[in-house]
Phi, psi and omega in degrees: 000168180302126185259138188249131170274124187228124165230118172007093173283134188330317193298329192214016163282074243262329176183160181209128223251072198278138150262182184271026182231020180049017162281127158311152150208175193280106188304136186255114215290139169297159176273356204293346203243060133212135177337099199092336164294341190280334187294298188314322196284330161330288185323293188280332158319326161301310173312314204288276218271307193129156187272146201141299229048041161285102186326115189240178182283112251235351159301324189263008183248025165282327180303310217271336178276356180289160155355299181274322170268006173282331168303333196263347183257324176305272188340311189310291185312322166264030174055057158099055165055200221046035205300312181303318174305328108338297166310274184004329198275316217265322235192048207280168183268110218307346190270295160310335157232058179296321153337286154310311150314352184255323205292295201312323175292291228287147182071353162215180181294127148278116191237117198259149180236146170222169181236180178284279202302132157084353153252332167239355161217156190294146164276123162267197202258310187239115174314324202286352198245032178257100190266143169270156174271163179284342172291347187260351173298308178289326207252000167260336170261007164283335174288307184290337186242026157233349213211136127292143229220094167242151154275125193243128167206157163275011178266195180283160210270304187289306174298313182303320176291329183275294197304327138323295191043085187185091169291356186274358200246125151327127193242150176225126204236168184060057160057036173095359193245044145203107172216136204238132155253188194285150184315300212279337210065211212209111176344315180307324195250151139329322195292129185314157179290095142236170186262136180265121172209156204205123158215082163290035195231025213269334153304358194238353202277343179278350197259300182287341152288326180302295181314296189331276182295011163273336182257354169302290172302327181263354181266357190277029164258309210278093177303143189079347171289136168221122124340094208240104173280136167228049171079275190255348166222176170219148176240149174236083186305120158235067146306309182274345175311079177332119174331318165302338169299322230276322175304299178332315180269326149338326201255312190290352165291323183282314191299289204313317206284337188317327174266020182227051154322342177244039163207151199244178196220139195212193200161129153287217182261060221048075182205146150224133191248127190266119184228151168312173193245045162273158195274068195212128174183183201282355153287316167286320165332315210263352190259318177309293177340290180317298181309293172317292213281000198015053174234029136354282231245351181276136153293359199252034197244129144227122139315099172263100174261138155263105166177140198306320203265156172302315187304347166251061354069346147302296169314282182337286186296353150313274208292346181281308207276335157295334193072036201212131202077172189220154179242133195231112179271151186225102187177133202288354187216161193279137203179149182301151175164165201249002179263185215240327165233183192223178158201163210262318182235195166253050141265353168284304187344286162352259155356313187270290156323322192262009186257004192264314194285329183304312191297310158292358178283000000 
């Protein structure tokens, strides 16, 4: 894998990793090595499976996952706060050490991945109105007309693509299981001018229009519940649900899934996505990409995926276990992940793309 000459700044260098060229690179950190973390780690395990470690309905562990009690099981777990301040060291922020981080870029290809909701636009109440702003509109395509540049979502490929409007960009929708490039391919790369699409999910679509409209019928009693088809998976949003509701609609979504063994059920950010069970996500997306780009096998590649959600967490852990790239979380609170830097909102997200494109003029 890529060896990047790097060398550490003191302040979020958590180990440093001799290579075999006496060169430094940015390490992706154990958790054992901050103070307390083995406890934290304790801590979102409880949240996942219920305390015990017994498995529980995963609908009663969001309350225990909100912000506020994850903060409050953080302070516990590191002996007397500085909790957010700590995850940093394991997880520093791509803004404060943008510098260093670009030392990594020289001399090779950047390749940027973002996902939408909740990193190029804020999470809303009602999914139709997650709008990008136009500054973040211009600053992903200054980012596209220097770097190929694709967008990862769970959404549907063609809504996530109206909400964009930037044909030049790779789009990869359903959590990766519809993905399109620009006609032409993309200036930036070596790889022949094709037009690229890929779904390896296409075989599930007549099965996922069935659901879809069976959980349209069975969630409309559960008031604030929205169905979302997204092509190739579905969400079932409760953001708007009153909390005493939430078991209620869990169970009624989980009876239905009971005649589909071959679609699994995962959850978000109040969201629960019903997806086919082939061995496909946005880690395999960002691995498909890299290949279509014929930059797979090169060293001289650094990958940047930037995004908020567990579904992305697959990317992330694609580029650590290549050791090649950086996964960048976008979040305001301390929480587990495989990625290597953080940002807080997407207005840092902003803020960062446009210090990439400055960099590059």
């Amino acid at each position: 894998m890529m060896r990047q000459g790097l060398m550490l700044s003191e302040e979020f260098a958590v180990a440093v990793v001799a290579a075999a060229n006496k060169f430094a690179r940015f390490p992706y950190p154990t958790t054992d090595s901050i103070v307390g973390y083995p406890s934290c780690k304790k801590m979102f395990r409880q949240i996942e499976l219920g305390r015990g470690g017994r498995p529980s309905s995963w609908i009663e562990s969001i309350p225990a996952s909100s912000p506020t009690q994850i903060k409050a099981a953080l302070l516990t777990a590191s002996h007397g706060g500085g909790d957010y301040e700590r995850w940093l060291e394991l997880h520093p922020s791509a803004l404060d050490n943008f510098e260093e981080l670009m030392v990594a870029s020289k001399g090779n290809q950047i390749v940027m991945f973002l996902d939408y909701d909740g990193t190029l636009s804020p999470i809303v109440d009602d999914p139709d109105c997650a709008f990008m702003s136009d500054e973040m509109r211009e600053a992903v395509r200054d980012v596209a007309s220097h770097f190929p540049t694709a967008i990862v979502s769970g959404r549907c490929r063609e809504k996530v693509s109206s909400f964009v409007r930037l044909s030049e960009l790779y789009y990869a929708g359903s959590h990766g299981m519809d993905i399109k490039g620009p006609i032409h391919g993309h200036k930036h790369t070596k790889a022949k001018a094709k037009s690229v699409l890929f779904q390896p999910a296409s075989e599930f679509l007549p099965m996922i229009d069935e659901v879809y409209k069976k959980l349209v019928e069975a969630t409309k009693s559960v008031r604030g519940s929205r169905v979302e088809n997204n092509k190739f998976c579905l969400s079932v949003h409760f953001r708007c649900v009153e909390e005493k509701k939430w078991n209620l609609l869990s169970d009624k979504v989980r009876s239905l899934l009971k005649e589909y063994p071959k679609l699994r059920l995962t959850h978000g950010r109040k969201v629960m996505e019903i997806r086919p069970t082939i061995k496909w996500d946005k880690g395999k997306a960002l691995e498909f990409l890299l290949e279509s780009l014929g930059l797979s096998n090169r060293n001289d590649v650094l990958p940047l995926y930037i995004g908020d959600d567990r579904t992305d967490e697959d990317a992330f852990k694609v580029l650590r276990d290549r050791g090649q790239g950086f996964g960048i979380l976008v979040s305001k609170i301390a929480k587990e992940t495989n990625a290597a830097f953080s940002l807080r909102e997407p207005a840092e997200v902003l803020t960062f793309l446009r210090r990439i494109v400055e960099l590059n003029q």
